[in-house]
C-alpha positions in Angstrom: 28.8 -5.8 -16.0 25.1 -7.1 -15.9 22.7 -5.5 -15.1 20.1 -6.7 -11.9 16.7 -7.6 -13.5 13.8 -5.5 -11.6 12.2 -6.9 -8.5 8.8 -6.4 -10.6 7.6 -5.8 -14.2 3.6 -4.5 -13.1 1.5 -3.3 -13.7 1.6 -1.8 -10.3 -1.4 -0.4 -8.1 -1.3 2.0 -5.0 -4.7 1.7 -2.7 -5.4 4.8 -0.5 -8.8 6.6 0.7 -7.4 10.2 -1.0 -9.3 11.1 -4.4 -6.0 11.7 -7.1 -5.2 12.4 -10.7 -3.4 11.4 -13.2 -0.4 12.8 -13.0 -0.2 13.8 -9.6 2.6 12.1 -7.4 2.5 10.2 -4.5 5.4 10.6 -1.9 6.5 9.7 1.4 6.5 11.6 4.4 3.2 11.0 5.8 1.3 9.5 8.9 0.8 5.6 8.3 -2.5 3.9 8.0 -2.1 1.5 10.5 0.0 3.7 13.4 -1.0 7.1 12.4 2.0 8.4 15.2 4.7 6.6 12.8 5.6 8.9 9.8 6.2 7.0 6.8 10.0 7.0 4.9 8.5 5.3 2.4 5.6 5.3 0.1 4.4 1.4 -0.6 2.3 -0.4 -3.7 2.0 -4.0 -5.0 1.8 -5.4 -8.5 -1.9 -7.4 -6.9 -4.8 -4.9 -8.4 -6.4 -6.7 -5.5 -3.9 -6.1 -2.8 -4.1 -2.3 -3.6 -7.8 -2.6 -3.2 -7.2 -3.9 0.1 -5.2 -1.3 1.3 -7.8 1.3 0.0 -10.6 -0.4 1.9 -8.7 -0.2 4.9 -7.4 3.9 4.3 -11.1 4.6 3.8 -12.2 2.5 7.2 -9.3 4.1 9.4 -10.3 7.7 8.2 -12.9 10.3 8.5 -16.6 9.5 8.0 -17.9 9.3 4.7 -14.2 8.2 3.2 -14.0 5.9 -0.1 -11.4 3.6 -1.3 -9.6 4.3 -4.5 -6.8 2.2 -6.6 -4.4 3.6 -9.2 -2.5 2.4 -11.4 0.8 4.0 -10.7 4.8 4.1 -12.0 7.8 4.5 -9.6 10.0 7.0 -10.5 13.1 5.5 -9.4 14.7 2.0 -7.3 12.4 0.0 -4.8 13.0 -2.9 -2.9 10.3 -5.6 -1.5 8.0 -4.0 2.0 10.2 -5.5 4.7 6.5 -5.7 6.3 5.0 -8.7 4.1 8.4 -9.9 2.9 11.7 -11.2 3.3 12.0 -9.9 6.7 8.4 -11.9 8.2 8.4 -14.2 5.3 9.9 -16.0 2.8 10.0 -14.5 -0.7 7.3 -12.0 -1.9 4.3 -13.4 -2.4 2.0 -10.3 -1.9 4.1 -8.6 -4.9 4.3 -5.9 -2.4 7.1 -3.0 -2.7 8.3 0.3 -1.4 10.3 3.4 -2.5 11.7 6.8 -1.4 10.9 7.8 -4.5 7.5 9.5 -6.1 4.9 7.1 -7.5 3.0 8.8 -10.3 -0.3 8.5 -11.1 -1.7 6.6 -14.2 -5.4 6.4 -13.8 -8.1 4.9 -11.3 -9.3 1.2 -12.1 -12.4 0.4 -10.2 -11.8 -3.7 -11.3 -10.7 -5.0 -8.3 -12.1 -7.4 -5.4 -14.5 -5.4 -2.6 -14.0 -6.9 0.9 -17.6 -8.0 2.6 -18.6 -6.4 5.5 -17.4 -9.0 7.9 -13.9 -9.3 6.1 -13.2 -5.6 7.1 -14.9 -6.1 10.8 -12.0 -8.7 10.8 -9.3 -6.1 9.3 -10.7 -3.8 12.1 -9.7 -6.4 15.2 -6.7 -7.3 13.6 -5.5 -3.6 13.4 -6.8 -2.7 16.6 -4.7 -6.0 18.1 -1.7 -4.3 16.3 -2.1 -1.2 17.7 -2.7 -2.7 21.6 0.5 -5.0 20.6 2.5 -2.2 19.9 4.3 -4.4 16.5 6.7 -2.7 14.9 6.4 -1.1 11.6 9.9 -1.7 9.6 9.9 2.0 8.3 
């Protein structure tokens, strides 16, 4: 029987506000960014340095004062499929390179090369979220 090819070779990056180390693990089971009343089965990253930068910028803007973004680069420890959020589901094919597991990511290390948003992108990211919020849009959890 062959065997599937993974979704993704990597490098893959997780962007969040929390300060980590290498080696600690990253799980599901939390509050999400972006609906902070949904707790999350899954625990998402992306193979776009970039993408996970975004997601950090916002993680640090939707939480306490004085919160900074961080990206790592980080392993799954077992199966993932494509975010259902960005993909597939909403649109065709995965361009983001954006995935989710059930299982633990571990930590490799922090990279600080990655793309800072300008003020005025995240005043954008701000509206949008807050128009998500009002809309009441589903998270696919």
């Amino acid at each position: 029987m062959a065997e599937t090819p993974p979704l993704d070779e990597g490098p893959f990056f997780h962007g969040t506000r929390a300060a980590l180390r290498p080696g600690d693990r990253l799980t599901a089971g939390y509050p999400s960014n972006y609906k902070p009343e949904v707790i999350m089965n899954h625990i998402y990253f992306t193979a776009l340095r970039d993408g996970a930068g975004l997601a950090a910028e916002i993680a640090a803007m939707l939480g306490p004062a004085g919160a900074r973004p961080h990206v790592y680069v980080v392993v799954p420890t077992g199966e993932f499929e494509n975010d259902p959020n960005v993909t597939d589901k909403k649109f065709p094919g995965n361009p983001t390179r954006s995935f989710r597991t059930a299982a633990p990511l571990i930590v490799v290390e922090e990279t600080t090369e990655w793309t800072r948003q300008s003020p005025e992108a995240l005043n954008t990211w701000r509206a949008r979220l807050a128009a998500l919020r009002e809309s009441d849009a589903e998270i696919i959890n």
